[in-house]
N, CA and C atoms of all chains as a GROMACS GRO file, in nm:
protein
  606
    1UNK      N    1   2.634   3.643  -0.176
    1UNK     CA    2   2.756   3.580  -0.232
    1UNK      C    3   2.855   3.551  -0.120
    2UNK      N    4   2.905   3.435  -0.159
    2UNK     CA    5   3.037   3.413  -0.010
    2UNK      C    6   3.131   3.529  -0.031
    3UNK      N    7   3.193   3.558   0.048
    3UNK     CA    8   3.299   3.627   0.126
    3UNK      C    9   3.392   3.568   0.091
    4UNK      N   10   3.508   3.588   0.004
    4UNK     CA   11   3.698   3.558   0.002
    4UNK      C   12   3.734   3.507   0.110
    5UNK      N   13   3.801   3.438   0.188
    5UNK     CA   14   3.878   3.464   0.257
    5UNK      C   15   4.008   3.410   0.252
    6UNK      N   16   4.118   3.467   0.288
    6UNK     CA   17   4.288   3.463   0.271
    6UNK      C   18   4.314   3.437   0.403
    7UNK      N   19   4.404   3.339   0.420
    7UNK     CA   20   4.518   3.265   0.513
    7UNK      C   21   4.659   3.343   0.491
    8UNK      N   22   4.706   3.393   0.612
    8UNK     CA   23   4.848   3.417   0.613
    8UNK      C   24   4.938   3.307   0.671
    9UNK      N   25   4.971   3.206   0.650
    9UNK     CA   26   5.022   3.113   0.748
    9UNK      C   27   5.178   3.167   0.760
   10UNK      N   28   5.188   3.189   0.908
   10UNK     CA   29   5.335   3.233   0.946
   10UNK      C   30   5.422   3.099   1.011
   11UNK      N   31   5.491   3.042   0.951
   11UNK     CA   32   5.559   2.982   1.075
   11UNK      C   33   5.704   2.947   1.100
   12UNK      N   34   5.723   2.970   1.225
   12UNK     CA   35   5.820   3.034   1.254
   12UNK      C   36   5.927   2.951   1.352
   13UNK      N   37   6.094   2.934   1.377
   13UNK     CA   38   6.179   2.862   1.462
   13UNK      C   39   6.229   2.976   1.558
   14UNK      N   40   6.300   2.972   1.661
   14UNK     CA   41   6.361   3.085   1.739
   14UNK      C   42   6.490   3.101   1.737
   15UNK      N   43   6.552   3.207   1.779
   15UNK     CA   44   6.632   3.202   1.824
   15UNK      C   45   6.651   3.222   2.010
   16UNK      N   46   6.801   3.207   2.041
   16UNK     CA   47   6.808   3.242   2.192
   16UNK      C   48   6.746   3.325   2.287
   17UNK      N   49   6.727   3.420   2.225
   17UNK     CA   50   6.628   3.575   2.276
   17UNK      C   51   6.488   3.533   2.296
   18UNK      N   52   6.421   3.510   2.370
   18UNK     CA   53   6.272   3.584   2.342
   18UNK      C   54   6.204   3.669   2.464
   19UNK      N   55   6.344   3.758   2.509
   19UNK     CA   56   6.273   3.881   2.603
   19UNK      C   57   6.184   3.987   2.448
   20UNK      N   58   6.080   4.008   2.512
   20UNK     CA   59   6.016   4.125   2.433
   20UNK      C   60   5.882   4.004   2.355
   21UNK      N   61   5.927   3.909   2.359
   21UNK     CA   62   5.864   3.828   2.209
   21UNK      C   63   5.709   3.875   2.249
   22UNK      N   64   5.663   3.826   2.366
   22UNK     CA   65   5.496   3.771   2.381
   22UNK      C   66   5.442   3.903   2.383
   23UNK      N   67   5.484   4.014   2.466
   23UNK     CA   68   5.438   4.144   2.453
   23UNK      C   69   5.374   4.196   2.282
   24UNK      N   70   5.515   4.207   2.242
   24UNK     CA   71   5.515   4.197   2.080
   24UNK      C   72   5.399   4.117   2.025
   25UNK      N   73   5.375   4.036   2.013
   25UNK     CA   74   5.292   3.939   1.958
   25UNK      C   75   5.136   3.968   1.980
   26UNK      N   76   5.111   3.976   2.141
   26UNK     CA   77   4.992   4.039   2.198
   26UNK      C   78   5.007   4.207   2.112
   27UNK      N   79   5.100   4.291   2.144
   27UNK     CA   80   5.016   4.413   2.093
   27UNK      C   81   5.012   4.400   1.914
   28UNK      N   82   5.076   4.304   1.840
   28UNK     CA   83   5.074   4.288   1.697
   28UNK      C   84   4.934   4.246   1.695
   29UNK      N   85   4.868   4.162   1.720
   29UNK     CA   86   4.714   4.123   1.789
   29UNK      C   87   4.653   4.202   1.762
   30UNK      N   88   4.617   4.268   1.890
   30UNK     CA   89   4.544   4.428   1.904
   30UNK      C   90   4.558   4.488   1.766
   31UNK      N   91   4.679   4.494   1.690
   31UNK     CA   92   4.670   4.591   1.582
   31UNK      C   93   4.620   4.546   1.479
   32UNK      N   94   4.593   4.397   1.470
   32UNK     CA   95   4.548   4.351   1.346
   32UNK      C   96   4.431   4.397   1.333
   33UNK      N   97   4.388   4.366   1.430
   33UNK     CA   98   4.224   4.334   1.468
   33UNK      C   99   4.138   4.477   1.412
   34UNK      N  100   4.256   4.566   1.456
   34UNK     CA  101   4.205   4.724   1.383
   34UNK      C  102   4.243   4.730   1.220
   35UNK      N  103   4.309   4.660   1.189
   35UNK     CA  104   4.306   4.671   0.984
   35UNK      C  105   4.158   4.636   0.942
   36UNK      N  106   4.154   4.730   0.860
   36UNK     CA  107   4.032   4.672   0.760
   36UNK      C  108   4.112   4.508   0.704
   37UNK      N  109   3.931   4.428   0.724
   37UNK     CA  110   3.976   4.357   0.588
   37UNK      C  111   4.015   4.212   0.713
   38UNK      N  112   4.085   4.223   0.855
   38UNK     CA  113   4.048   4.116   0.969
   38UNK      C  114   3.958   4.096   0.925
   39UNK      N  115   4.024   3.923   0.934
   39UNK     CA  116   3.934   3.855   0.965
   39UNK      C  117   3.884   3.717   1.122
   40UNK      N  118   4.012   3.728   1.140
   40UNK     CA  119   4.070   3.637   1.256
   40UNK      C  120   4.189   3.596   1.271
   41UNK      N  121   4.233   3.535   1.419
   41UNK     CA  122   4.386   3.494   1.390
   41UNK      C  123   4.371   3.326   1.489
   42UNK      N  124   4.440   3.277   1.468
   42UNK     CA  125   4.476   3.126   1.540
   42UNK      C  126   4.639   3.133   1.583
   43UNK      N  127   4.657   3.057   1.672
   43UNK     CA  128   4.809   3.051   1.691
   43UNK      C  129   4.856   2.914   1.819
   44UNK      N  130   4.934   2.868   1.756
   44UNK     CA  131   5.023   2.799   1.870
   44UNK      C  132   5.128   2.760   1.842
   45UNK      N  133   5.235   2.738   1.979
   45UNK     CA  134   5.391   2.726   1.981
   45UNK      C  135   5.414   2.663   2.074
   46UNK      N  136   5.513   2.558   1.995
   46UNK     CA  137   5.589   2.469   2.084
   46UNK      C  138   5.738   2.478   2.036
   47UNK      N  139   5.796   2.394   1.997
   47UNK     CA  140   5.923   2.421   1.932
   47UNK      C  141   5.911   2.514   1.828
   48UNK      N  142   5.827   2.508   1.780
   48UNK     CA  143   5.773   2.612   1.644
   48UNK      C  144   5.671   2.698   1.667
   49UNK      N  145   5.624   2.791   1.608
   49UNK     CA  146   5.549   2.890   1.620
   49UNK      C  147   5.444   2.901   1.489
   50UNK      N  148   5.350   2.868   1.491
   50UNK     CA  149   5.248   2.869   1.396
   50UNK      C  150   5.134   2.973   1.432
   51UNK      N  151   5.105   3.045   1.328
   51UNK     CA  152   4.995   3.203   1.357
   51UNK      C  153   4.933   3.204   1.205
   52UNK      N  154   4.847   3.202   1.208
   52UNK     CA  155   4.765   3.186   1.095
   52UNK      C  156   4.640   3.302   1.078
   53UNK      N  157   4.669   3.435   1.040
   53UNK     CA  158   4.541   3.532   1.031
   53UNK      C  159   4.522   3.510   0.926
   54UNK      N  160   4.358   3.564   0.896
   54UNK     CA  161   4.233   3.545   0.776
   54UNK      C  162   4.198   3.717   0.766
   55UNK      N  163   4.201   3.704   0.648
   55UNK     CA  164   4.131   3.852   0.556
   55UNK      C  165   4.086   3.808   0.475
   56UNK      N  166   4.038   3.948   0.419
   56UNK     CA  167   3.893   3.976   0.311
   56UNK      C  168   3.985   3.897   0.158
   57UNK      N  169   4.120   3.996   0.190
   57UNK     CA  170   4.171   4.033   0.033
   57UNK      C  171   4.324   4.040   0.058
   58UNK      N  172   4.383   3.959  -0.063
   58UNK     CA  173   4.526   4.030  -0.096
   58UNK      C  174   4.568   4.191  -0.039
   59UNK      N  175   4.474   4.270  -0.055
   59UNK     CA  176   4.512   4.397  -0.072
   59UNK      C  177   4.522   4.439   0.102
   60UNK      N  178   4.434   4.355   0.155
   60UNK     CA  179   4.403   4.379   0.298
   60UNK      C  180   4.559   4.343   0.396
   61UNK      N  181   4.592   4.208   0.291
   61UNK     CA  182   4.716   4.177   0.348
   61UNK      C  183   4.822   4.223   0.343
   62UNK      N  184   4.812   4.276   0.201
   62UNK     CA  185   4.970   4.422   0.167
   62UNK      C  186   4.917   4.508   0.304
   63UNK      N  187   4.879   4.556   0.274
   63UNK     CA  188   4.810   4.653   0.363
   63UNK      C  189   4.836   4.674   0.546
   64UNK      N  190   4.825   4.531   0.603
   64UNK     CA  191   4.915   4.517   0.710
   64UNK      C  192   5.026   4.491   0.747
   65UNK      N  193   5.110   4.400   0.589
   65UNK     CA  194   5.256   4.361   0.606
   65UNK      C  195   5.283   4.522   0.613
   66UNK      N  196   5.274   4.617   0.497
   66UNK     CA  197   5.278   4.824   0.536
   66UNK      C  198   5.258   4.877   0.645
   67UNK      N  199   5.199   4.831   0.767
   67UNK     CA  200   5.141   4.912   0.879
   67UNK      C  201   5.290   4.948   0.932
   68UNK      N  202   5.322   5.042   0.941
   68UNK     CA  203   5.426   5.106   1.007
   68UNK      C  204   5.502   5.027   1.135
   69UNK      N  205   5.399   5.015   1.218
   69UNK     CA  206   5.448   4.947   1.385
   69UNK      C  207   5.455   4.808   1.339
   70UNK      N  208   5.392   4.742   1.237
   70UNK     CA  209   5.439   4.638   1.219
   70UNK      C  210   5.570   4.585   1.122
   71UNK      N  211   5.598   4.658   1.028
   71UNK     CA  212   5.720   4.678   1.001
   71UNK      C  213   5.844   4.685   1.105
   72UNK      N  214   5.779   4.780   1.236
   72UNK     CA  215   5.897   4.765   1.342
   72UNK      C  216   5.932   4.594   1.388
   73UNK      N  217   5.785   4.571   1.403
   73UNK     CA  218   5.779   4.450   1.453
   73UNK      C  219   5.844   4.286   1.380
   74UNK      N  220   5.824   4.335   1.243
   74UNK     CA  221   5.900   4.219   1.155
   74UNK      C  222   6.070   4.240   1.169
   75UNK      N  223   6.119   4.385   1.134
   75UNK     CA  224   6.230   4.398   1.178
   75UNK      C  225   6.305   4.352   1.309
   76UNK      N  226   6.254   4.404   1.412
   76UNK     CA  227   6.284   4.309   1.579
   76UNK      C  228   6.269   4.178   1.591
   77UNK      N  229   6.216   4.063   1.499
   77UNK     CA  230   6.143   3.979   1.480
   77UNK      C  231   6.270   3.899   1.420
   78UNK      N  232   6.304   4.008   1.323
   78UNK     CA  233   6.425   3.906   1.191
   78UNK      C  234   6.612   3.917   1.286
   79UNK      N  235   6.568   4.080   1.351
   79UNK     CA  236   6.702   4.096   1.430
   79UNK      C  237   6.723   4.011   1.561
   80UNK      N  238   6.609   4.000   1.653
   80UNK     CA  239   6.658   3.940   1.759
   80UNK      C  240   6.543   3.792   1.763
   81UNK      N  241   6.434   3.746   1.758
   81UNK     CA  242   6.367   3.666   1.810
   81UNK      C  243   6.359   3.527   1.706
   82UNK      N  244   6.364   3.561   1.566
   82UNK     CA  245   6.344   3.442   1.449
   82UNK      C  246   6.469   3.384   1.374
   83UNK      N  247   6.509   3.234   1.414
   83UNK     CA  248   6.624   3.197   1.325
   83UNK      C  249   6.528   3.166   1.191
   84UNK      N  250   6.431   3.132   1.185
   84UNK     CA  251   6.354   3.100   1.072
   84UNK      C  252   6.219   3.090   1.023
   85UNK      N  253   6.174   3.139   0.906
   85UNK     CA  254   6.041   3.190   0.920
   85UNK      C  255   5.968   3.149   0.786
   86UNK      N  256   5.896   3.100   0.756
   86UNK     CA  257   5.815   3.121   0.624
   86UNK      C  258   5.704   3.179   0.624
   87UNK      N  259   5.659   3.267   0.554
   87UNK     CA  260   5.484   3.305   0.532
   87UNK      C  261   5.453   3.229   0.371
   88UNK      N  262   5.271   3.204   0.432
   88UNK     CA  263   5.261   3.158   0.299
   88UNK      C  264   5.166   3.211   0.304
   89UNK      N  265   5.091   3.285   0.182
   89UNK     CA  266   4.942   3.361   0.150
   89UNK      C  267   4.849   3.258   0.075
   90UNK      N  268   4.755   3.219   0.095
   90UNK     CA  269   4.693   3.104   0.082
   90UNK      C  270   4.528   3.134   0.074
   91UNK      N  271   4.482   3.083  -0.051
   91UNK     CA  272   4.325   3.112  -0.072
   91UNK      C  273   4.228   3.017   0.012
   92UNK      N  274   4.205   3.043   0.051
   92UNK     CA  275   4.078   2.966   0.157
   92UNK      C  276   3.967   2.921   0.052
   93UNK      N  277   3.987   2.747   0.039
   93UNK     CA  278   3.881   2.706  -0.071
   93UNK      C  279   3.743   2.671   0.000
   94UNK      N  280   3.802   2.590   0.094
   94UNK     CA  281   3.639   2.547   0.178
   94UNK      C  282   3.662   2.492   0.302
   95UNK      N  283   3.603   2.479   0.391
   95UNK     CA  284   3.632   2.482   0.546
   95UNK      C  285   3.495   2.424   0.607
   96UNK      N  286   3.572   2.317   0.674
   96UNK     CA  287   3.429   2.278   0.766
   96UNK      C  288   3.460   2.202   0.940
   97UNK      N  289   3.365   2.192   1.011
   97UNK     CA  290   3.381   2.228   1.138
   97UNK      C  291   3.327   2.144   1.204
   98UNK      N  292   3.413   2.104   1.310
   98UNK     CA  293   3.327   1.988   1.416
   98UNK      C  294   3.321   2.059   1.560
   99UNK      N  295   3.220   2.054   1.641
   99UNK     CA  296   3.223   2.083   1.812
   99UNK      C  297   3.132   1.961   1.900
  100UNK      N  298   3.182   1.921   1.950
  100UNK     CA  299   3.138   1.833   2.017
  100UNK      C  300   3.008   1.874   2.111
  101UNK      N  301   2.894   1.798   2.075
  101UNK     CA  302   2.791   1.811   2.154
  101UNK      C  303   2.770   1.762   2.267
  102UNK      N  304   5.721   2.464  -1.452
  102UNK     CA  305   5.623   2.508  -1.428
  102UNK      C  306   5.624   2.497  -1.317
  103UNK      N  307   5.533   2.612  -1.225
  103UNK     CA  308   5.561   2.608  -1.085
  103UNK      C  309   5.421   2.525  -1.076
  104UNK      N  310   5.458   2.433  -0.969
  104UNK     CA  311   5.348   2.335  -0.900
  104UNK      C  312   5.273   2.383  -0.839
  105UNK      N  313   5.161   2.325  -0.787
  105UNK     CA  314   5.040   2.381  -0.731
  105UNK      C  315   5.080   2.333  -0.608
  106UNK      N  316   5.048   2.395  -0.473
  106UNK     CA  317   5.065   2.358  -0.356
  106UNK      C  318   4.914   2.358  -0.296
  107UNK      N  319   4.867   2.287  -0.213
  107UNK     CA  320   4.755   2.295  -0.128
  107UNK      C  321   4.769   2.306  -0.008
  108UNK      N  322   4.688   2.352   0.138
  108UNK     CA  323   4.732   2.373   0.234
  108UNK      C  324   4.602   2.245   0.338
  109UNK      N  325   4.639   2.222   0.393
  109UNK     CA  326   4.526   2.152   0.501
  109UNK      C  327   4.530   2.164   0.581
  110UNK      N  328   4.503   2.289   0.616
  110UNK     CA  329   4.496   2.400   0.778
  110UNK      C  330   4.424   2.301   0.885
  111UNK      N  331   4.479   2.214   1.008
  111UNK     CA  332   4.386   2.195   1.116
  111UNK      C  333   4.403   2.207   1.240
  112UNK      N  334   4.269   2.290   1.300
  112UNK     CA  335   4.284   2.353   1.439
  112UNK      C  336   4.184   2.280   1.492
  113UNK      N  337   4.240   2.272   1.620
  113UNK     CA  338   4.195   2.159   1.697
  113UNK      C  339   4.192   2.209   1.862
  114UNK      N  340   4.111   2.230   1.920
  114UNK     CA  341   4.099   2.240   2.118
  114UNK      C  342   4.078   2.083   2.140
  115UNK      N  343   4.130   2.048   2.254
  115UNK     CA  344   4.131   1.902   2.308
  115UNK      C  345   3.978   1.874   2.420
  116UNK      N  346   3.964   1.729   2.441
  116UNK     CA  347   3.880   1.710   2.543
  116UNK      C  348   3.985   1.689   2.642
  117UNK      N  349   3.930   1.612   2.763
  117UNK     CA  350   4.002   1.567   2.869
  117UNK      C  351   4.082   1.418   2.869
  118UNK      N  352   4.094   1.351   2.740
  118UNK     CA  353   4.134   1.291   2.709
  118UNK      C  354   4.197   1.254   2.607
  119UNK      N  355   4.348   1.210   2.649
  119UNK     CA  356   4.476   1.228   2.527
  119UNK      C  357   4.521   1.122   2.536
  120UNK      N  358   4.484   1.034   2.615
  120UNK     CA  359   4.586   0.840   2.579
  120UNK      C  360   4.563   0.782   2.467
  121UNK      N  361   4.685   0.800   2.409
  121UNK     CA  362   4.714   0.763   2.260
  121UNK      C  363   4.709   0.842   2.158
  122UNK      N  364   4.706   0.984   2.181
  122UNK     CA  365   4.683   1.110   2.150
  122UNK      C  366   4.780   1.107   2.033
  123UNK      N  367   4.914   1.149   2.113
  123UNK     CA  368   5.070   1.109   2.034
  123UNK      C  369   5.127   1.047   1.942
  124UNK      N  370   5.080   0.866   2.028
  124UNK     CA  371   5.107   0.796   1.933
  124UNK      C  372   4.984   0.786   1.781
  125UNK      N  373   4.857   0.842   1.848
  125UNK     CA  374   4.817   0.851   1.688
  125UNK      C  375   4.830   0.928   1.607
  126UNK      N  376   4.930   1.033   1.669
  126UNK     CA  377   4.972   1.144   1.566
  126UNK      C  378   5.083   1.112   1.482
  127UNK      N  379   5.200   1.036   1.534
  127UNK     CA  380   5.316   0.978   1.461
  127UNK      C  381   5.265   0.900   1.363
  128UNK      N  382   5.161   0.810   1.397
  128UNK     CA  383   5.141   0.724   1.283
  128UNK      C  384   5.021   0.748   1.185
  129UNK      N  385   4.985   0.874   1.201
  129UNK     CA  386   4.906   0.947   1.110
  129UNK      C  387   4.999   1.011   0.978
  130UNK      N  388   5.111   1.043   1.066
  130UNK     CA  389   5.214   1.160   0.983
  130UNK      C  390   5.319   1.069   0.900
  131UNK      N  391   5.335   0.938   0.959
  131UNK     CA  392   5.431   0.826   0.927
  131UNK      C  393   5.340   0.813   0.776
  132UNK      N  394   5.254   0.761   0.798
  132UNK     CA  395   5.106   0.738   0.691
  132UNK      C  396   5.099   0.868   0.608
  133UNK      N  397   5.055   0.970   0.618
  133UNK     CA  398   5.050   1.019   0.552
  133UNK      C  399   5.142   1.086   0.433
  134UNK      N  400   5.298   1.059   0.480
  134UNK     CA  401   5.429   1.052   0.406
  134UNK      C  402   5.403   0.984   0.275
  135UNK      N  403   5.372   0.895   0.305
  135UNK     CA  404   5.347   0.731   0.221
  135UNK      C  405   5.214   0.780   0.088
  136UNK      N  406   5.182   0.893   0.116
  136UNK     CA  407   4.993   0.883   0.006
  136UNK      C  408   5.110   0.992  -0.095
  137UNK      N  409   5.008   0.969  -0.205
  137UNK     CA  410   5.052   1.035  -0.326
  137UNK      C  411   5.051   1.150  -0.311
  138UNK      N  412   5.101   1.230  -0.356
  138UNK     CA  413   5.072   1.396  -0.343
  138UNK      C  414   5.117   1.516  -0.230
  139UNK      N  415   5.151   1.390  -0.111
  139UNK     CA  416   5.180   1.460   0.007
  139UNK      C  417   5.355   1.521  -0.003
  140UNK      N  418   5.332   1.656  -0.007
  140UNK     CA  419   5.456   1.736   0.004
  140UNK      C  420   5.490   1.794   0.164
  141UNK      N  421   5.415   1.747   0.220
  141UNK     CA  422   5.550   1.802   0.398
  141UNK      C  423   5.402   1.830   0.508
  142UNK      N  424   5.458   1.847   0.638
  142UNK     CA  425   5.395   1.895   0.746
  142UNK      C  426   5.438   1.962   0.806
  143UNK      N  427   5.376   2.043   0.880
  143UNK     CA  428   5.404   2.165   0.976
  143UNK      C  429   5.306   2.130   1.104
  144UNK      N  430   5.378   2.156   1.257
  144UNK     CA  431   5.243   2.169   1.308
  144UNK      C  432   5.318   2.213   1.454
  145UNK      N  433   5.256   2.253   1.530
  145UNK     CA  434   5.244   2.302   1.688
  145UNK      C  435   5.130   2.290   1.777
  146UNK      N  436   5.136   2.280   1.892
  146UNK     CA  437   5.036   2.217   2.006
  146UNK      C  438   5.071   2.347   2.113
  147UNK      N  439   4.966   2.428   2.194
  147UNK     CA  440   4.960   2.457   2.305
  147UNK      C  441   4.792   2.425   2.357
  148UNK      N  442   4.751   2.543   2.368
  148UNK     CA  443   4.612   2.572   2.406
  148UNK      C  444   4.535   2.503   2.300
  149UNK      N  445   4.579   2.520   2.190
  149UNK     CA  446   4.555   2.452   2.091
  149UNK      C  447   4.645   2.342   2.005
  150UNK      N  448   4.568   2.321   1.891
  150UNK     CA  449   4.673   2.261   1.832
  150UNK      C  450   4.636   2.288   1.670
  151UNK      N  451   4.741   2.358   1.614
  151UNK     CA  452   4.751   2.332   1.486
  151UNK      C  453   4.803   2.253   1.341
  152UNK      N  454   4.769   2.177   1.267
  152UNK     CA  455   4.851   2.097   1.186
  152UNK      C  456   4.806   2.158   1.010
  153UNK      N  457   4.936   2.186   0.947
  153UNK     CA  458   4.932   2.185   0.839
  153UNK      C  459   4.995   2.062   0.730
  154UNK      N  460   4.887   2.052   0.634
  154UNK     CA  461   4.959   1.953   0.573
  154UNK      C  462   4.954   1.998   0.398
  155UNK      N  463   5.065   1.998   0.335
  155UNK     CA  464   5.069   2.003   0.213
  155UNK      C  465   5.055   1.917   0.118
  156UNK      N  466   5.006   1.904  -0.022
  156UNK     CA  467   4.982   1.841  -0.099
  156UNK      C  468   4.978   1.909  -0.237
  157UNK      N  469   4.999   1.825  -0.338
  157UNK     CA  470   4.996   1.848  -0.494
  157UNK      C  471   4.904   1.905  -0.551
  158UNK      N  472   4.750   1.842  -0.497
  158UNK     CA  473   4.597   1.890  -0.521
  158UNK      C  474   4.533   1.817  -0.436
  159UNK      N  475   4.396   1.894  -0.500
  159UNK     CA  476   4.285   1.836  -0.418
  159UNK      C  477   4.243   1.686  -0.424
  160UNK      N  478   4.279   1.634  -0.526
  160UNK     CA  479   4.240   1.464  -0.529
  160UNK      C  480   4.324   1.405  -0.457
  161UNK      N  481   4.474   1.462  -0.405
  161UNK     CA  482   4.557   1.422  -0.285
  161UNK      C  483   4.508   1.438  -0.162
  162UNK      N  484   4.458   1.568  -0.138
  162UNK     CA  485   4.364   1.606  -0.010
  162UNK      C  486   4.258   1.480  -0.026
  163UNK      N  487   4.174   1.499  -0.103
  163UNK     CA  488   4.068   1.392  -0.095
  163UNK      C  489   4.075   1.206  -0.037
  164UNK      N  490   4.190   1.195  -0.120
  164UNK     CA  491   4.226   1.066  -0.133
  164UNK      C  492   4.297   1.019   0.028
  165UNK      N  493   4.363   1.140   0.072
  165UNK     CA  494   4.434   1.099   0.275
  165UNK      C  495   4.290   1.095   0.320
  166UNK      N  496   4.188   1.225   0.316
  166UNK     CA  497   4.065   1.206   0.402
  166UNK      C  498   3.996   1.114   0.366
  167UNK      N  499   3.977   1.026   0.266
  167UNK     CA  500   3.922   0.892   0.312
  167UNK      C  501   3.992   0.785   0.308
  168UNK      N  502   4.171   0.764   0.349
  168UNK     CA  503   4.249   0.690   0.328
  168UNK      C  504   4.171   0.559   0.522
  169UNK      N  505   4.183   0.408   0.483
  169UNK     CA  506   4.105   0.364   0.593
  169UNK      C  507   4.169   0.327   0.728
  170UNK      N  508   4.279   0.358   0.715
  170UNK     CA  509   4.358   0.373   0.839
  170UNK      C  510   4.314   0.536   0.868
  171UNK      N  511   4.335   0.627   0.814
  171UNK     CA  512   4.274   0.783   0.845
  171UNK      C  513   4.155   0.812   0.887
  172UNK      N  514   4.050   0.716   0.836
  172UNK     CA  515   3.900   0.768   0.841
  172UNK      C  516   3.914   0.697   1.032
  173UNK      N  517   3.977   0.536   1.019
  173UNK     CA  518   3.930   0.535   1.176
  173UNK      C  519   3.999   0.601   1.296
  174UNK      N  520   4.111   0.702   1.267
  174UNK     CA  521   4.200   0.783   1.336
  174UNK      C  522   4.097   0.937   1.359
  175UNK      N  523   4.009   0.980   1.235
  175UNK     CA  524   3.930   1.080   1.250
  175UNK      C  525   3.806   1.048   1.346
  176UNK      N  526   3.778   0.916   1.341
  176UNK     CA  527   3.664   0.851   1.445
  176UNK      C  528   3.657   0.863   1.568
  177UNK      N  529   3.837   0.855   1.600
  177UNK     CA  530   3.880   0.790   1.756
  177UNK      C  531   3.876   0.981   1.798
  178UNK      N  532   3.954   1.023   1.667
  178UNK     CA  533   3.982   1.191   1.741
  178UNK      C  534   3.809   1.238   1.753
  179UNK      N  535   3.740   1.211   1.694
  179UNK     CA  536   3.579   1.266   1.707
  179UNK      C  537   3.527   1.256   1.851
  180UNK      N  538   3.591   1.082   1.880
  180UNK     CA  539   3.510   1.044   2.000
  180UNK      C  540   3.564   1.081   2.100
  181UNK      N  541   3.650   1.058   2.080
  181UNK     CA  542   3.797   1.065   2.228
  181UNK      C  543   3.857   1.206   2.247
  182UNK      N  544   3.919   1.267   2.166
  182UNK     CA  545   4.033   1.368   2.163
  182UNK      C  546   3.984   1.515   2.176
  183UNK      N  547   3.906   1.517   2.057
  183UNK     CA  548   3.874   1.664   2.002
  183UNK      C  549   3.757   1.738   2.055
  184UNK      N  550   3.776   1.837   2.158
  184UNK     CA  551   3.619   1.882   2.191
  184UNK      C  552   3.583   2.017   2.062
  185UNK      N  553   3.671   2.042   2.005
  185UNK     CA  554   3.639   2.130   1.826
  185UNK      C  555   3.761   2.070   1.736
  186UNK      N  556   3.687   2.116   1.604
  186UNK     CA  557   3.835   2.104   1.518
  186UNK      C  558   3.747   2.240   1.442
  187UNK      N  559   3.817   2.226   1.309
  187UNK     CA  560   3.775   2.314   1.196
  187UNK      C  561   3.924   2.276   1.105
  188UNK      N  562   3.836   2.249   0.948
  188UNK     CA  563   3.930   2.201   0.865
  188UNK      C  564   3.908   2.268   0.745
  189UNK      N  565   4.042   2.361   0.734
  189UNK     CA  566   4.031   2.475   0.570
  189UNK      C  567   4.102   2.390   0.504
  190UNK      N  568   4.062   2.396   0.328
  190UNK     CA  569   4.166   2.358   0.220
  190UNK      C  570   4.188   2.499   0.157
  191UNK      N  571   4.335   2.517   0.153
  191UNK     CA  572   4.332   2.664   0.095
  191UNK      C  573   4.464   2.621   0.001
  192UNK      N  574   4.458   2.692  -0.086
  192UNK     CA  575   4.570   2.721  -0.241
  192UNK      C  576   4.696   2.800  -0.209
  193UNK      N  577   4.764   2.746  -0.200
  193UNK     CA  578   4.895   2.854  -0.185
  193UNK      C  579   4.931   2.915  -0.269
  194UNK      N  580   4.891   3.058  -0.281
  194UNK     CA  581   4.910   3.164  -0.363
  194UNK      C  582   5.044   3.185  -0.371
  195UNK      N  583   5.127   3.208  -0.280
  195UNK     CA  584   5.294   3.250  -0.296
  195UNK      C  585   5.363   3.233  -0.145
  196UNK      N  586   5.443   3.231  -0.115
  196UNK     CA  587   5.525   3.182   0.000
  196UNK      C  588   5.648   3.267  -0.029
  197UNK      N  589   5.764   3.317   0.090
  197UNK     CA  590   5.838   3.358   0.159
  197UNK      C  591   5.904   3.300   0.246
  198UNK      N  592   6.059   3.320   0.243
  198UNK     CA  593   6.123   3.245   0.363
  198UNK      C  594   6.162   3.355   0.419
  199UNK      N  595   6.262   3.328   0.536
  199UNK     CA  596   6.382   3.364   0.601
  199UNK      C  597   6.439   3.292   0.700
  200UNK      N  598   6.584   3.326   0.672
  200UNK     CA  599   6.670   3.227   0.735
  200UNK      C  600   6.793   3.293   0.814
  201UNK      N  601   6.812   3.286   0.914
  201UNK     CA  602   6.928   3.387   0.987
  201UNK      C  603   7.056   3.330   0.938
  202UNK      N  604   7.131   3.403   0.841
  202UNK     CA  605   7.283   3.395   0.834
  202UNK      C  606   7.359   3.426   0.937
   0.00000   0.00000   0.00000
């Protein structure tokens, strides 16, 4: 049977600050990757900041917005680095792929 | 009644060639304003490049990917632009803002 998979689409504007940001971001990374229930992440930023991780399940995703250090991390996130942010949780219907031969 | 949102997640690595890269992105996004169903875009470029595009449903999704100004813009990016893509349709389950007061 296929596999679920869930889209977190984050995306995000700045503010003035972004001492701390990329560190942050890299070790938020690392920590995903250890939740049950990863599935992958994508990301890029230009004026905006777009990050898009994949899981199993809803529950997988409560589950890391809860992770303790990342809670630090949304907090530091809302206080010094983000004038604006949306997440959207999003069912992954079907997906298909090109690579150049 | 709350509306249905759709997502049209696309990630994209480049080849070694981007002349006209730009301008076929403005007039992809100019265009795609214009089709039925289309509710907004999101997108960012580094290493990669990501574009989200929203819509009403899937017969909106359907109807841009074979719109015939679109199909020969997906041709030129096949031949010219894109050394990968990968293209999710996913359901927007629920969404979140924030906004710095």
């Amino acid at each position: 049977m296929k596999q679920d998979v869930y889209a977190v689409i984050f995306i995000s504007t700045f503010s003035d600050t972004t001492e701390g940001y990329l560190e942050m971001v890299h070790q938020m990374e690392d920590l995903a990757k250890k939740q049950p229930g990863y599935l992958g992440i994508e990301s890029a930023r230009d004026k905006k900041g777009i990050t898009i991780s994949y899981w199993e399940s809803l529950e997988a995703i409560k589950a890391w917005k809860q992770q303790s250090e990342h809670i630090l991390a949304q907090k530091k996130g809302i206080k010094d680095w983000y004038s604006w942010y949306k997440v959207q949780i999003c069912k992954v219907e079907r997906e298909y792929e090109f690579l150049k031969s």
